[in-house]
C-alpha positions as YAML, in Angstrom:
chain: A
units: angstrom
residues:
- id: 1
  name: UNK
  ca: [-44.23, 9.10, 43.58]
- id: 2
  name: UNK
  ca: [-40.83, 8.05, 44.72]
- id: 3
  name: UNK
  ca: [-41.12, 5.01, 43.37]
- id: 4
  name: UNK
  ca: [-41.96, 6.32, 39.94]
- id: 5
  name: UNK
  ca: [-38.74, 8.44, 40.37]
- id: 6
  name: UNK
  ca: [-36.59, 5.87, 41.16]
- id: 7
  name: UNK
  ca: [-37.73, 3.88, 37.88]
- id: 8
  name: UNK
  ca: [-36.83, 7.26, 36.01]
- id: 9
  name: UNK
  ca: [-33.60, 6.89, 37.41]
- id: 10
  name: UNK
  ca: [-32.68, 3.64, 36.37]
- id: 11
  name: UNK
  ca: [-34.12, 4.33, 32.48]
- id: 12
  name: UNK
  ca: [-31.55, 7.16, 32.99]
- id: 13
  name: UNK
  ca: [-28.81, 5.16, 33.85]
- id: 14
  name: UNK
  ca: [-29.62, 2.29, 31.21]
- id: 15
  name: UNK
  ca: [-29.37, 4.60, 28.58]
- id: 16
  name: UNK
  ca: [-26.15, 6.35, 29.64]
- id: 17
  name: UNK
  ca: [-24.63, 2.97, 30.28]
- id: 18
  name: UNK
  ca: [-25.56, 1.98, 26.84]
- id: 19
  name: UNK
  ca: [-24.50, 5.11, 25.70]
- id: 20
  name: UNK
  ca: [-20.92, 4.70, 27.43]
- id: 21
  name: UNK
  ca: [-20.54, 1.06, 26.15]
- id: 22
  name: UNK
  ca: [-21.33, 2.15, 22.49]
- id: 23
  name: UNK
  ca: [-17.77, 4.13, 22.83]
- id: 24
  name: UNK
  ca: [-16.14, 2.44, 24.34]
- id: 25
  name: UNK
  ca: [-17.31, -0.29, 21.84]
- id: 26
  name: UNK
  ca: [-15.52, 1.74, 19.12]
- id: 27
  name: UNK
  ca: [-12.45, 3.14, 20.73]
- id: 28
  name: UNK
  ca: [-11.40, -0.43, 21.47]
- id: 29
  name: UNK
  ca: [-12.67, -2.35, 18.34]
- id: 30
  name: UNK
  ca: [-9.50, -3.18, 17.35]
- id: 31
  name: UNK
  ca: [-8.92, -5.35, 20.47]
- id: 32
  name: UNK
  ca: [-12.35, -6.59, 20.85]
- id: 33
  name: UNK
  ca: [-13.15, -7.55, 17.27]
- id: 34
  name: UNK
  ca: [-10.78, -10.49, 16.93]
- id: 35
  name: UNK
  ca: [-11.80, -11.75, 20.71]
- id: 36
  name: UNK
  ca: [-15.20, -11.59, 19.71]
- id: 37
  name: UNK
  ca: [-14.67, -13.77, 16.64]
- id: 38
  name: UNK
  ca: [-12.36, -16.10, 18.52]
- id: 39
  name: UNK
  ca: [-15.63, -16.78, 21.03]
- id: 40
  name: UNK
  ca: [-17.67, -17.52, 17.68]
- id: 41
  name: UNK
  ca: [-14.75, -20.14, 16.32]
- id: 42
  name: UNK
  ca: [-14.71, -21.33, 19.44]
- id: 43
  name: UNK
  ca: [-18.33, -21.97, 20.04]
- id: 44
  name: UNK
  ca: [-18.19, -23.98, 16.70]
- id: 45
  name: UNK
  ca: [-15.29, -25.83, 17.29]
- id: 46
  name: UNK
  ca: [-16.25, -26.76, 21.00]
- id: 47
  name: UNK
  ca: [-18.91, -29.70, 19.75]
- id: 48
  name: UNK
  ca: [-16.35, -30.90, 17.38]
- id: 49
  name: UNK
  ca: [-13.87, -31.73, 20.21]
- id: 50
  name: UNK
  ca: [-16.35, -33.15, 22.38]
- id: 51
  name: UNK
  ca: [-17.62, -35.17, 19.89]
- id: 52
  name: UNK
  ca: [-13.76, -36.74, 19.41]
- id: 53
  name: UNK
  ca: [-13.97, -36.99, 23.15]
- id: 54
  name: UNK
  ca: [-16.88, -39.63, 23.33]
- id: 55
  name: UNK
  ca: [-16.27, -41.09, 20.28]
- id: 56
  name: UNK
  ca: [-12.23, -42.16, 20.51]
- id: 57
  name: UNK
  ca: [-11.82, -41.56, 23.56]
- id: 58
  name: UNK
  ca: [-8.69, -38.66, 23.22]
- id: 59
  name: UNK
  ca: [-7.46, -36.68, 25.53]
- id: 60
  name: UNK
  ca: [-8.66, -33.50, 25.69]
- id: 61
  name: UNK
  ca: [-5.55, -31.87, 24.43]
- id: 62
  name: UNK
  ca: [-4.99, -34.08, 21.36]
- id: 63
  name: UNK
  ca: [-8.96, -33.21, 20.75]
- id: 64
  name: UNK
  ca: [-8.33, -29.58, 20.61]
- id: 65
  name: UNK
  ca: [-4.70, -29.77, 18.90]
- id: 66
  name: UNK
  ca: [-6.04, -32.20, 15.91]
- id: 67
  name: UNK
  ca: [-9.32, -29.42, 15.77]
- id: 68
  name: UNK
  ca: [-6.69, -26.30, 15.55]
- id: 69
  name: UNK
  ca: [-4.83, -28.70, 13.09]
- id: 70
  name: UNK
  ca: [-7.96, -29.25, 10.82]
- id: 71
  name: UNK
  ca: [-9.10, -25.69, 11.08]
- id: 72
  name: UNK
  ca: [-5.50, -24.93, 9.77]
- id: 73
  name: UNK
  ca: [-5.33, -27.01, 6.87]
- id: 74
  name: UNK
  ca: [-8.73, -25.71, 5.84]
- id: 75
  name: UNK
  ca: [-7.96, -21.96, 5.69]
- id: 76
  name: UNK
  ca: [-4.72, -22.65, 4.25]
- id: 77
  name: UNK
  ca: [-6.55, -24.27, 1.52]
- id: 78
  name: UNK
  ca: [-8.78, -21.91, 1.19]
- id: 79
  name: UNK
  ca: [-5.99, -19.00, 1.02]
- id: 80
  name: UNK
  ca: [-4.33, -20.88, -1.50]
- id: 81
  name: UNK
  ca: [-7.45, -21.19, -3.95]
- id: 82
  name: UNK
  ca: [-8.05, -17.01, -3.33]
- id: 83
  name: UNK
  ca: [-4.60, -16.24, -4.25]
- id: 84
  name: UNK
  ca: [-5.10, -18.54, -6.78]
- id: 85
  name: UNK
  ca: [-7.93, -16.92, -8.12]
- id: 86
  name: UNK
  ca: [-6.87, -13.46, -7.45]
- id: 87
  name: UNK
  ca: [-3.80, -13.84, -9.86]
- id: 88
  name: UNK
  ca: [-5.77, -15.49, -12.88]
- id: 89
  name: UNK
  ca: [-7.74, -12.01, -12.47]
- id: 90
  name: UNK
  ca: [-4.86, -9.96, -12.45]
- id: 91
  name: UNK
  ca: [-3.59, -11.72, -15.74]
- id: 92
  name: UNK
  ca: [-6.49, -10.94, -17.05]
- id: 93
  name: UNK
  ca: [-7.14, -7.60, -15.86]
- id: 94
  name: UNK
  ca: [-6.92, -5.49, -19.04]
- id: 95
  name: UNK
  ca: [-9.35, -8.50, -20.65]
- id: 96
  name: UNK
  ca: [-11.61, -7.30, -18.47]
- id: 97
  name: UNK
  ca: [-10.97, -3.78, -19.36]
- id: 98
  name: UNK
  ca: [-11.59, -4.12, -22.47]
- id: 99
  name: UNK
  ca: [-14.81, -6.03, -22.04]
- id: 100
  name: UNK
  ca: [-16.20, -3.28, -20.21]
- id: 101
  name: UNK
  ca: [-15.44, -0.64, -22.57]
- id: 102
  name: UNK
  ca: [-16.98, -2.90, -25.06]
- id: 103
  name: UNK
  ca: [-20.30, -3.48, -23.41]
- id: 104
  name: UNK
  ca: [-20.44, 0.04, -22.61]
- id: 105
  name: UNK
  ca: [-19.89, 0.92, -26.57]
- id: 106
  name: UNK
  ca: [-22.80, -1.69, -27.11]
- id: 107
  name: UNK
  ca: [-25.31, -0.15, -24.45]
- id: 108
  name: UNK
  ca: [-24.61, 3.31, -26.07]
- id: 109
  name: UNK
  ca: [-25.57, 1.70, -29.86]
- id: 110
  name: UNK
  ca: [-28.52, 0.23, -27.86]
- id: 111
  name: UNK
  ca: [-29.81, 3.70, -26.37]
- id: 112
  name: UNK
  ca: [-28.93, 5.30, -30.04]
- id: 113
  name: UNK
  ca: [-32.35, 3.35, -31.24]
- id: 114
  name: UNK
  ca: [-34.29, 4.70, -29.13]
- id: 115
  name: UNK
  ca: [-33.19, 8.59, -29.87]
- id: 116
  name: UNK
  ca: [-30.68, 8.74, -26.41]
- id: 117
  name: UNK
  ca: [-27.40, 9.58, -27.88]
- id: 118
  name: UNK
  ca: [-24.34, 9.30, -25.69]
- id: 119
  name: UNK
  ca: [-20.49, 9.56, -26.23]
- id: 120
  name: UNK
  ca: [-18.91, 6.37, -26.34]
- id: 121
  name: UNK
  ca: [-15.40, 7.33, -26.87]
- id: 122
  name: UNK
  ca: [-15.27, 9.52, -23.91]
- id: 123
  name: UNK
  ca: [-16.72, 6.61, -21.52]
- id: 124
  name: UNK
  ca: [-14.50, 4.03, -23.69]
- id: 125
  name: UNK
  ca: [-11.36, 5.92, -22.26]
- id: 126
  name: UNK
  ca: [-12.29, 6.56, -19.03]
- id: 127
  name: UNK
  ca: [-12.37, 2.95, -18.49]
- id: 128
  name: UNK
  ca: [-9.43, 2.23, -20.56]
- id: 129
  name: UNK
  ca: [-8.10, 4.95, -17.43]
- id: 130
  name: UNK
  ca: [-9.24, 2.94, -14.46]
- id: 131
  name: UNK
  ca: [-6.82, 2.16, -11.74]
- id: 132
  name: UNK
  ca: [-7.37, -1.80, -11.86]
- id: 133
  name: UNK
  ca: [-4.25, -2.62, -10.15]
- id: 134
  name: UNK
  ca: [-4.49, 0.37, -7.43]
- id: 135
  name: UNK
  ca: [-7.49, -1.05, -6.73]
- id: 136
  name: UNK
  ca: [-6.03, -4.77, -6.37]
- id: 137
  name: UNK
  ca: [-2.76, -3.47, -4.43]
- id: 138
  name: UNK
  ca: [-5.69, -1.97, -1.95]
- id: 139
  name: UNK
  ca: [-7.64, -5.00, -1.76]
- id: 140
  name: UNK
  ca: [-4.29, -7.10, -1.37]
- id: 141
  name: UNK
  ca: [-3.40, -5.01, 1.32]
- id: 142
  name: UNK
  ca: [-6.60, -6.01, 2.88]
- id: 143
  name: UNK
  ca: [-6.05, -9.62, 2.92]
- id: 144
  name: UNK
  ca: [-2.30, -8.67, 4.34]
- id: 145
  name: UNK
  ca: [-4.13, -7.38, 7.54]
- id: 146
  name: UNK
  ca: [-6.96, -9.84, 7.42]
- id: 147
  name: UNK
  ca: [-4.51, -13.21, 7.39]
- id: 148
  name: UNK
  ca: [-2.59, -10.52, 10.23]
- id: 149
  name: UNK
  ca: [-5.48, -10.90, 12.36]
- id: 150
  name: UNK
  ca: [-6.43, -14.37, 11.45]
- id: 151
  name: UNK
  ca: [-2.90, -15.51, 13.57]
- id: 152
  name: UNK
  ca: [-3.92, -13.37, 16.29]
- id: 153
  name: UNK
  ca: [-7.26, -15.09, 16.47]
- id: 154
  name: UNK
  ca: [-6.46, -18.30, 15.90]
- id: 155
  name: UNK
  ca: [-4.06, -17.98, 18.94]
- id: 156
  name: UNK
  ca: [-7.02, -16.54, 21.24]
- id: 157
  name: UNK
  ca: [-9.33, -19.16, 20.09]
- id: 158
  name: UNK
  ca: [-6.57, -21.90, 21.10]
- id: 159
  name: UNK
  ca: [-6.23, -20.32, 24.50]
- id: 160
  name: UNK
  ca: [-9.94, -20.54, 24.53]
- id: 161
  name: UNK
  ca: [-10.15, -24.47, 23.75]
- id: 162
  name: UNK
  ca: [-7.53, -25.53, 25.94]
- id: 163
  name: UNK
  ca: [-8.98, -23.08, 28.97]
- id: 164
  name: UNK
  ca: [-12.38, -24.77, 28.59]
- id: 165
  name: UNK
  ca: [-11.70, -27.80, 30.70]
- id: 166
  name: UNK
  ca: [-10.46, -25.20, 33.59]
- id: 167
  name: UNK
  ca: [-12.78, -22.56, 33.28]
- id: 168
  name: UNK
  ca: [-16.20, -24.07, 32.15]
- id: 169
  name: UNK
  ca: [-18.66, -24.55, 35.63]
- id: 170
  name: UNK
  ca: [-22.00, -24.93, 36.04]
- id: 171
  name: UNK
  ca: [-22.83, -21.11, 35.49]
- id: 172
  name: UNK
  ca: [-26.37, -21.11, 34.23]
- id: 173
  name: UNK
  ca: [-26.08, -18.12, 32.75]
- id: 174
  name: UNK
  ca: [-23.18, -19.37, 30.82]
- id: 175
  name: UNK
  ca: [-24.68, -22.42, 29.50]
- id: 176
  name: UNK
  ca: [-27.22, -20.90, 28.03]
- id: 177
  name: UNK
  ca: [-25.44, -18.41, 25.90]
- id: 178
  name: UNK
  ca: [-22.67, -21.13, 24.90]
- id: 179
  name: UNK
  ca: [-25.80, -23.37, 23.91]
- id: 180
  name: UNK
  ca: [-27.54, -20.65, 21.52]
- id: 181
  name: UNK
  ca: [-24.51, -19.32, 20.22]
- id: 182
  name: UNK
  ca: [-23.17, -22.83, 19.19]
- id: 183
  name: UNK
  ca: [-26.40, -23.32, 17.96]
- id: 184
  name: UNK
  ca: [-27.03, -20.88, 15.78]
- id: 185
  name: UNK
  ca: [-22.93, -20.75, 14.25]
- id: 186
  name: UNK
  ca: [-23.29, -24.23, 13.83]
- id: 187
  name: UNK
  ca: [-26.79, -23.90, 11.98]
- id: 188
  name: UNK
  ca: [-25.40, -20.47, 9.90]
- id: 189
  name: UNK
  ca: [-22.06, -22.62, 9.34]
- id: 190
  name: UNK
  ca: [-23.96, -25.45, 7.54]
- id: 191
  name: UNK
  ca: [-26.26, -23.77, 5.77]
- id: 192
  name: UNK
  ca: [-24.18, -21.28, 4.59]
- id: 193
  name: UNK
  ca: [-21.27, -23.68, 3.71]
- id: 194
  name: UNK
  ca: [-24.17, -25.66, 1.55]
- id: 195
  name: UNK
  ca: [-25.09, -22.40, 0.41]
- id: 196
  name: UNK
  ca: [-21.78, -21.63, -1.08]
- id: 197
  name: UNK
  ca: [-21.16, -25.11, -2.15]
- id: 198
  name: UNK
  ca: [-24.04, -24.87, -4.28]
- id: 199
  name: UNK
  ca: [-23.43, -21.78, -6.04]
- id: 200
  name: UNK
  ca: [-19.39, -22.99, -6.18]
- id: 201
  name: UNK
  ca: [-20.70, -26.11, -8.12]
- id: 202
  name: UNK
  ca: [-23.14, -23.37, -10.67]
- id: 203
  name: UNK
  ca: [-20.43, -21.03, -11.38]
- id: 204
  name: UNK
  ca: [-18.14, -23.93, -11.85]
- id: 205
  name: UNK
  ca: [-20.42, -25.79, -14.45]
- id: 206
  name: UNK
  ca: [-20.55, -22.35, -16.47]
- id: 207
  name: UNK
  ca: [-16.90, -21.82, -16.09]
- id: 208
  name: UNK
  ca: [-17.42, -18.39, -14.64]
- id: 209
  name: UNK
  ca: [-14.00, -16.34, -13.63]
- id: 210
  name: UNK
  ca: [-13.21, -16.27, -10.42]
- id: 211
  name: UNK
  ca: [-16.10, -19.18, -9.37]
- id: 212
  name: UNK
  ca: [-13.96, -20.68, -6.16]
- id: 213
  name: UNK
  ca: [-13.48, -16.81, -5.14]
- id: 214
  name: UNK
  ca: [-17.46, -16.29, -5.16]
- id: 215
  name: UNK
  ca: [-18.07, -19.03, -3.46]
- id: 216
  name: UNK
  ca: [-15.74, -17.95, -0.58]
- id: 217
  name: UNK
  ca: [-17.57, -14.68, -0.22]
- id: 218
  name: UNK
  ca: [-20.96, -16.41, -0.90]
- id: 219
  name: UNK
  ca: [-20.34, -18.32, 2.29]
- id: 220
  name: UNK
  ca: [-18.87, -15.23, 3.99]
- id: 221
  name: UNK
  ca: [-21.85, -12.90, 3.60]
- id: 222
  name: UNK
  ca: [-24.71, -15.86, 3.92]
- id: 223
  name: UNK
  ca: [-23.50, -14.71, 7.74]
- id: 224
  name: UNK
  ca: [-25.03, -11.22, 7.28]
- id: 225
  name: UNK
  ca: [-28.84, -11.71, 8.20]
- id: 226
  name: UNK
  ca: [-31.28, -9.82, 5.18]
- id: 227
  name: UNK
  ca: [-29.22, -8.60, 3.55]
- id: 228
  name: UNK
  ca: [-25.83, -10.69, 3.02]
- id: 229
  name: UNK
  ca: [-27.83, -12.81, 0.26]
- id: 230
  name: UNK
  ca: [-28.47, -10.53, -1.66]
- id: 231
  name: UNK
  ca: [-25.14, -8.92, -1.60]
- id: 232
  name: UNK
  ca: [-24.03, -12.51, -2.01]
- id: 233
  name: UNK
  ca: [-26.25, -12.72, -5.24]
- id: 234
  name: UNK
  ca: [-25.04, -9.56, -6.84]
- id: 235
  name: UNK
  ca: [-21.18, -9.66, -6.67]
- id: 236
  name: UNK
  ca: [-20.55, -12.52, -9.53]
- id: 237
  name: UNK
  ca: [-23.41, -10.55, -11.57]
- id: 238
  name: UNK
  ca: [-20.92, -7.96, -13.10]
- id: 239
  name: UNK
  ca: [-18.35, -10.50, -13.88]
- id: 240
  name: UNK
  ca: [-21.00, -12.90, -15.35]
- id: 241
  name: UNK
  ca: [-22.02, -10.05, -17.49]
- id: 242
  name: UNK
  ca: [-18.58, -9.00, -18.97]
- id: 243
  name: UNK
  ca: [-17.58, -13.02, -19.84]
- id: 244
  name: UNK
  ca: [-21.14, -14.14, -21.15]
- id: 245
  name: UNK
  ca: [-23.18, -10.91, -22.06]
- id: 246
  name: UNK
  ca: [-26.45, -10.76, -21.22]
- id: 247
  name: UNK
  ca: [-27.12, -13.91, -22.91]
- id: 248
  name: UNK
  ca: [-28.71, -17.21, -21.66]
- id: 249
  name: UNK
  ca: [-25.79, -18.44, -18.91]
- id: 250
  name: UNK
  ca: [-26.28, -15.11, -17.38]
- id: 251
  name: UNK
  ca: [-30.34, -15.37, -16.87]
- id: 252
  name: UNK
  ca: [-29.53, -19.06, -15.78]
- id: 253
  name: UNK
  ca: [-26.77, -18.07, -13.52]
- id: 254
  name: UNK
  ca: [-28.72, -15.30, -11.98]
- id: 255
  name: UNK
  ca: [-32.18, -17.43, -11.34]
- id: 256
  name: UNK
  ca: [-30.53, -20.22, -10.24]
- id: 257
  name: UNK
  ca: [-28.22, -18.62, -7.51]
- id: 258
  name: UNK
  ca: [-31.60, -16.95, -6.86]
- id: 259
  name: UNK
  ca: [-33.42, -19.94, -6.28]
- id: 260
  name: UNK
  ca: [-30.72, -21.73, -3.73]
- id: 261
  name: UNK
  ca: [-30.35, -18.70, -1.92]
- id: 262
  name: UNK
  ca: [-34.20, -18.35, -1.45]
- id: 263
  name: UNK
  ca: [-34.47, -22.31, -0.59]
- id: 264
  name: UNK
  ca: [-31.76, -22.61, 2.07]
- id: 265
  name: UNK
  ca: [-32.14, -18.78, 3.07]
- id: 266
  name: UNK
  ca: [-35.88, -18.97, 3.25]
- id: 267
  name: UNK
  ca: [-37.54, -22.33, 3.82]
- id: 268
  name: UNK
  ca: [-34.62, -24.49, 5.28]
- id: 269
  name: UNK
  ca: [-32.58, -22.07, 7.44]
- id: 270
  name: UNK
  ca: [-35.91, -21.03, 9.34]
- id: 271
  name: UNK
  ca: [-36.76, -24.41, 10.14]
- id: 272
  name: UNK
  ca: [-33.55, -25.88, 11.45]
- id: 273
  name: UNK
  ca: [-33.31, -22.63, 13.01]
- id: 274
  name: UNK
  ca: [-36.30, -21.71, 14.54]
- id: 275
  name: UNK
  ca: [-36.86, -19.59, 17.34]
- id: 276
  name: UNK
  ca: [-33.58, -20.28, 18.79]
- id: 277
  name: UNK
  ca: [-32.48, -17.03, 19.26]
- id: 278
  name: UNK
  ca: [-35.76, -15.65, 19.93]
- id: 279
  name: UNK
  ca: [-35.40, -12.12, 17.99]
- id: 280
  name: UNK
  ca: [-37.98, -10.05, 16.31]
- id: 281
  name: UNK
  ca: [-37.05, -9.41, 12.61]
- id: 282
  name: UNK
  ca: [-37.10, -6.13, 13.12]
- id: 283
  name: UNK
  ca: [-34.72, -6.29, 16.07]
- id: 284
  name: UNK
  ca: [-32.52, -8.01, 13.80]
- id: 285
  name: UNK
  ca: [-32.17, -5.32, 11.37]
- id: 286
  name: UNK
  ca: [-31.99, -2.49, 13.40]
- id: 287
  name: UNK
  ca: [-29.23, -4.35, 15.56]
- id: 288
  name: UNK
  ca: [-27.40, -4.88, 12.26]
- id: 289
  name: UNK
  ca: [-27.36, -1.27, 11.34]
- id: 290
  name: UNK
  ca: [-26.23, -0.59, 14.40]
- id: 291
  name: UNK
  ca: [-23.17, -2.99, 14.86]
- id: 292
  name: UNK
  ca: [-22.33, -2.08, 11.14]
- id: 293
  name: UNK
  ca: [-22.22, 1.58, 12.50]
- id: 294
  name: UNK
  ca: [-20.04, 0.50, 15.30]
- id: 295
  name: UNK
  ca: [-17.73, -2.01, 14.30]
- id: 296
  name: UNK
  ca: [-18.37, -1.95, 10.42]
- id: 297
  name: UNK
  ca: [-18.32, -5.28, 8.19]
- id: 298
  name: UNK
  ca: [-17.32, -7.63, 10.74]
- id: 299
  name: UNK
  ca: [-19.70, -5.98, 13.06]
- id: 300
  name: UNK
  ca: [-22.20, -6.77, 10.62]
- id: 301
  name: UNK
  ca: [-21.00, -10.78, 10.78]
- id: 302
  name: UNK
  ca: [-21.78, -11.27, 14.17]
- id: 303
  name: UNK
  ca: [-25.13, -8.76, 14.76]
- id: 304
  name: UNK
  ca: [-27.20, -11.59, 15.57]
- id: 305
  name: UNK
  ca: [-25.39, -13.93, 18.32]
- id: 306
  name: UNK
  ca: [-24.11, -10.37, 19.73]
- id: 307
  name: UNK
  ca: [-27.62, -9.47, 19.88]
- id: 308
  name: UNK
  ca: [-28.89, -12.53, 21.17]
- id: 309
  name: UNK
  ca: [-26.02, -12.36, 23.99]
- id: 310
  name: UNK
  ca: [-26.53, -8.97, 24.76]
- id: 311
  name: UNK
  ca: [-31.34, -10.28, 25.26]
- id: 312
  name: UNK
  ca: [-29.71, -12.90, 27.47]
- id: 313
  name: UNK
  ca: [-27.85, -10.46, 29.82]
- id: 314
  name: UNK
  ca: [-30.88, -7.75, 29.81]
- id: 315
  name: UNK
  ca: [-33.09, -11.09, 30.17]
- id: 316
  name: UNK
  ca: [-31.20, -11.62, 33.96]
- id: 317
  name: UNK
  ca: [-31.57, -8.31, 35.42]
- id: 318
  name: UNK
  ca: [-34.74, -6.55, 36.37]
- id: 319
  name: UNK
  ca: [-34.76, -3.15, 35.49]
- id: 320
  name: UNK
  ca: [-33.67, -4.03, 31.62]
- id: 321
  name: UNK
  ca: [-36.09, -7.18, 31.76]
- id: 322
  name: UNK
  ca: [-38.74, -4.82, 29.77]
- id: 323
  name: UNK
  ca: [-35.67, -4.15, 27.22]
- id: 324
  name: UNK
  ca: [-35.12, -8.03, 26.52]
- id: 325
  name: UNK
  ca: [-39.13, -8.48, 26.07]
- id: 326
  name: UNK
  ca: [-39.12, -5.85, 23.24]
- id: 327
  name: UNK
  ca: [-36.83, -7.25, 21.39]
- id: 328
  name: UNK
  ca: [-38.32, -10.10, 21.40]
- id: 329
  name: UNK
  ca: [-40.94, -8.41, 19.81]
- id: 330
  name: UNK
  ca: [-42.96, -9.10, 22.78]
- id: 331
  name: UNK
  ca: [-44.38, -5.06, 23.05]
- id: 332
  name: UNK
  ca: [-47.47, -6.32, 25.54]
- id: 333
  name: UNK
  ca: [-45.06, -7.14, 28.34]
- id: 334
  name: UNK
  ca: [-43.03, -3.65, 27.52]
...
């Protein structure tokens, strides 16, 4: 009997520690958010400067300083193509506009055939109305605080690097989360990367607005397990539709992002992947709901190695072992 009430006990105390750690996961967000994603840059960038290790022979410092360098250059780049982007769309923002109101118009002549009659020139002004650029001063103001936060990770994750001589030891515990999570960014990375490349190189041949921006967010959200392909999918689709109509380049456009998400999201991914981070599915999504709920987008980003960490932890410690089994998916050893 006693010993039944001391396991009571501890189930008790798991689930008001988890239940203390969820708020305190969301009053400090803004602190932990950008360390968090500094460990992830820094779990991909670690191999890289190892790799320059053994193969010039540098010293460890010029390893991590030309990595930092490189990692530079390449999100400059990239800013430079997004504000690049960003401003052809704002030229063309009342094209757009008027697109819309013009497809609308067409969809209402459309319904008319088939005896649903609707008021064109109401809709027609309404989205003559919309507040394009109060929407685009918003979203710029998002990138303001994004590239904000982008110095004050980069300067974590540099700390991190050049720390990682001093601090690394023969912690088992440690090795094997830096292994899986540097396993699976580095797997997500590439795949998503040839993900976006891919649909970069479609949009491009079709000549679609905003292609190089797409491609960007294609790679962004290929991060989001489930559901970030399909978000991925969809965002070009309205644009697509306003420049072509729904014509042939948009069914091609459509099936064919369709198919190389499928292919690398479904067939390749899994395989490279495997069973490295030894999840259930359903784990997965119910972990991404959650981090969404507690940190939002980026929270969303990094549900899986999060997750993963936080089986790894539960894995080492008896009275949560049962918790690290089920998700797992393992429900027999529950």
């Amino acid at each position: 009997m006693e010993g039944t009430f001391q396991k009571i006990n501890n189930v008790c105390l798991v689930i008001l520690t988890l239940i203390a750690l969820t708020g305190a996961l969301v009053y400090t967000k803004a602190i932990l958010i950008p360390f968090v994603i500094s460990l992830f840059l820094y779990a991909i960038s670690s191999p890289s400067i190892l790799w320059l290790e053994k193969k010039f022979h540098f010293p460890r410092m010029v390893c991590a300083l030309i990595t930092i360098i490189l990692f530079l250059c390449v999100m400059s780049i990239v800013v430079l193509f997004v504000v690049y982007s960003l401003k052809n769309f704002i030229a063309g923002a009342d094209l757009y506009t008027q697109k819309l109101a013009t497809f609308f118009e067409d969809v209402t002549v459309l319904l008319k055939t088939y005896g649903i009659h609707i008021d064109s020139s109401n809709i027609r002004e309404e989205i003559l109305s919309l507040p394009i650029f109060t929407y685009l001063k918003r979203f710029t103001g998002s990138i303001v605080s994004l590239v904000g936060n982008s110095t004050l990770i980069l300067i974590i994750t540099s700390f991190l690097i050049v720390g990682e001589g001093a601090t690394k030891g023969e912690n088992a515990l440690f090795k094997e989360i830096h292994y899986k999570i540097s396993r699976y960014v580095m797997t997500k990375f590439t795949t998503s990367f040839i993900t976006a490349l891919l649909v970069g190189i479609l949009l491009g041949l079709f000549k679609v607005d905003l292609a190089f921006m797409f491609a960007i967010l294609t790679f962004l959200f290929n991060f989001i397990p489930n559901v970030g392909s399909i978000i991925a999918t969809a965002l070009p689709l309205p644009v697509i539709l306003l420049q072509f109509g729904f014509g042939l380049p948009f069914i091609a456009i459509s099936l064919g992002s369709l198919v190389i998400q499928f292919t690398i999201g479904n067939v390749i991914e899994p395989k490279v992947m495997g069973e490295s981070m030894d999840l259930h599915p359903v784990a997965v999504l119910l972990f991404l709901m959650f981090w969404g709920l507690v940190w939002g987008l980026p929270g969303m980003f990094m549900a899986v190695p999060i997750t993963a960490i936080l089986k790894i932890v539960l894995s080492r410690i008896e009275t949560t072992r049962p918790l690290s089994e089920l998700l797992a998916g393992r429900i027999s050893n529950f």
